[in-house]
C-alpha positions as CSV (number, residue, x, y, z in Angstrom):
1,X,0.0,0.0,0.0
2,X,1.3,3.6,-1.3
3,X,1.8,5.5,2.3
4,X,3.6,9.5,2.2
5,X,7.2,9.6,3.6
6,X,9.2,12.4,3.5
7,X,13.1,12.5,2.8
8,X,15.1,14.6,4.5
9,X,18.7,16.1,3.4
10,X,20.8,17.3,5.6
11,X,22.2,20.8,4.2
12,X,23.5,22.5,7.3
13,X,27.8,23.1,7.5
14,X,28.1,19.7,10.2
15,X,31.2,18.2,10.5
16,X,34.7,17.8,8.2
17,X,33.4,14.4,7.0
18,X,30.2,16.6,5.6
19,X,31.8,19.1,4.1
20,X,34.1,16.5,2.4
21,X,30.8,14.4,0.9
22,X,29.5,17.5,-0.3
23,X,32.9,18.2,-2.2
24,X,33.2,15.0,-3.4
25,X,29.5,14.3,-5.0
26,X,29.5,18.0,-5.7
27,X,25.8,18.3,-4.0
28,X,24.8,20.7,-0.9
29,X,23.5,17.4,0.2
30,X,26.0,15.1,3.2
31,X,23.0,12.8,4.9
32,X,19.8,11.7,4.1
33,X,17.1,10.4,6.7
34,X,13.2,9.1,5.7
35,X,10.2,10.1,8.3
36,X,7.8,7.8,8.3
37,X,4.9,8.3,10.9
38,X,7.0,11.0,13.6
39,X,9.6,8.7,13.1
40,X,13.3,9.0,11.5
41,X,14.5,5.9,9.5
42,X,18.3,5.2,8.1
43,X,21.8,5.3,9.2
44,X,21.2,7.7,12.3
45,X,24.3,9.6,13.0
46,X,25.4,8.7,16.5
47,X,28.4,6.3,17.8
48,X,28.3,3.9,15.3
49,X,25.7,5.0,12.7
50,X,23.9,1.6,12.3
51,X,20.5,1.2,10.6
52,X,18.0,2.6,13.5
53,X,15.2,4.5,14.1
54,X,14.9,7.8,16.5
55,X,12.5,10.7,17.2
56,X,13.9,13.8,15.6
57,X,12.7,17.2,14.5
58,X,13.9,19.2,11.1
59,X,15.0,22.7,11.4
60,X,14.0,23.2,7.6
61,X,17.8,25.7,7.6
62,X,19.7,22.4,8.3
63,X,17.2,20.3,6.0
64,X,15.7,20.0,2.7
65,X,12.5,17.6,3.2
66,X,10.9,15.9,0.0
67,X,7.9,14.3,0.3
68,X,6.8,11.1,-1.5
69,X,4.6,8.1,-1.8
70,X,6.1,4.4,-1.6
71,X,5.2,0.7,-1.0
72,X,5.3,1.2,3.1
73,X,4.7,-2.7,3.4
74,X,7.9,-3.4,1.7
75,X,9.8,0.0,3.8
76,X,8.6,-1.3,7.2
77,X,10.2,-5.0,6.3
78,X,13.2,-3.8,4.9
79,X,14.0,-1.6,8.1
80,X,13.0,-4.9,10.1
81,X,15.2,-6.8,8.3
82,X,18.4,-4.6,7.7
83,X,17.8,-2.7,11.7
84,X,21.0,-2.6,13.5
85,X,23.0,-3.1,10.2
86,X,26.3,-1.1,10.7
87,X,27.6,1.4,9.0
88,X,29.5,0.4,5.4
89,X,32.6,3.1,5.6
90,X,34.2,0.2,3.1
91,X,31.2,0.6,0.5
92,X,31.0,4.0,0.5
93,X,34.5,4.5,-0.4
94,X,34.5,1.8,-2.8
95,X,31.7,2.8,-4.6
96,X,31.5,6.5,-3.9
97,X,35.2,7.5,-4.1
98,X,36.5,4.8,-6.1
99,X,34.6,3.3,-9.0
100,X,35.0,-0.1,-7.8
101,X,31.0,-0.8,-7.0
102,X,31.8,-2.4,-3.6
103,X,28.9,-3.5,-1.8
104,X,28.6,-5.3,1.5
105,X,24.8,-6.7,2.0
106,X,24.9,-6.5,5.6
107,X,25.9,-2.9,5.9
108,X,24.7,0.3,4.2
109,X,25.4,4.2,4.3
110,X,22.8,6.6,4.3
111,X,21.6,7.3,0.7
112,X,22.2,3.4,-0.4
113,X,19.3,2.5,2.6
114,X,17.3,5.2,1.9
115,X,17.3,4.7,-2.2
116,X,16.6,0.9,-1.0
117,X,14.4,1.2,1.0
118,X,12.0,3.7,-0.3
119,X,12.1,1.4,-4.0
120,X,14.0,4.7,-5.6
121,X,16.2,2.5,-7.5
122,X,17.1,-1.8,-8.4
123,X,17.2,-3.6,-5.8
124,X,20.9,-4.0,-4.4
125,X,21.9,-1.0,-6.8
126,X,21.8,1.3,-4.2
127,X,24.9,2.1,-3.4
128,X,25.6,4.1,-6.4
129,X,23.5,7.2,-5.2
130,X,25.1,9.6,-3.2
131,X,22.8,11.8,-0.8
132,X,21.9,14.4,-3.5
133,X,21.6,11.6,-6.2
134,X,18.7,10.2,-4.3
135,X,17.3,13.8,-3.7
136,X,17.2,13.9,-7.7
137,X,15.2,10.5,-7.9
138,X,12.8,11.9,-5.2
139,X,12.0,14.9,-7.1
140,X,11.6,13.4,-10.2
């Protein structure tokens, strides 16, 4: 069933590793979160950025936010299933940095869960999208 989400794409300065995604992908975009029902879905910055879920709120100056439909049935089983999945700093420089298309199933960064999980591209093909990549396919 087609439920609203909303994306949200984390703009603000933040950190060195920020500033250094933007740069590389050449996007104002560093981090990407979905909302789904008051709640924030993805690799939640924190100590280890794992796959999680948290209560947040948006300053909309530190976010873009882009809503959309999608399949939640197959969004709510996909965080069920990949919840607590740690952080992939080997994809993303593989496959973000280096055109090697590295992908480890059991670990994801932020735009490769959130382009998964919200359908936005194949399946298992979501590690090629950088934060503002998957804004583009949200806005399409």
């Amino acid at each position: 069933m087609k439920k609203p989400v909303t994306l949200a794409f984390y703009k603000a300065k933040g950190s060195l590793m920020d500033k250094a995604i933007r740069i590389w992908t050449k996007s104002k975009y560093s981090h990407v979160e979905v909302i789904y029902s008051g709640k924030s879905y993805g690799n939640i910055p924190g100590e280890d950025m794992s796959v999680r879920s948290r209560v947040h709120s948006y300053n909309t100056n530190s976010w873009d936010l882009v809503h959309i439909d999608i399949d939640i049935d197959y969004f709510l089983e996909f965080y069920e299933k990949t919840k607590d999945y740690k952080y992939d700093w080997v994809g993303i420089f593989l496959s973000q940095i280096f055109p090697f298309n590295t992908d480890q199933r059991k670990k994801f960064f932020c735009s490769e869960w959130a382009a998964e999980a919200c359908q936005l591209c194949e399946k298992g093909k979501g590690n090629r999208y950088s934060p503002g990549e998957v804004y583009k396919l949200a806005i399409k």
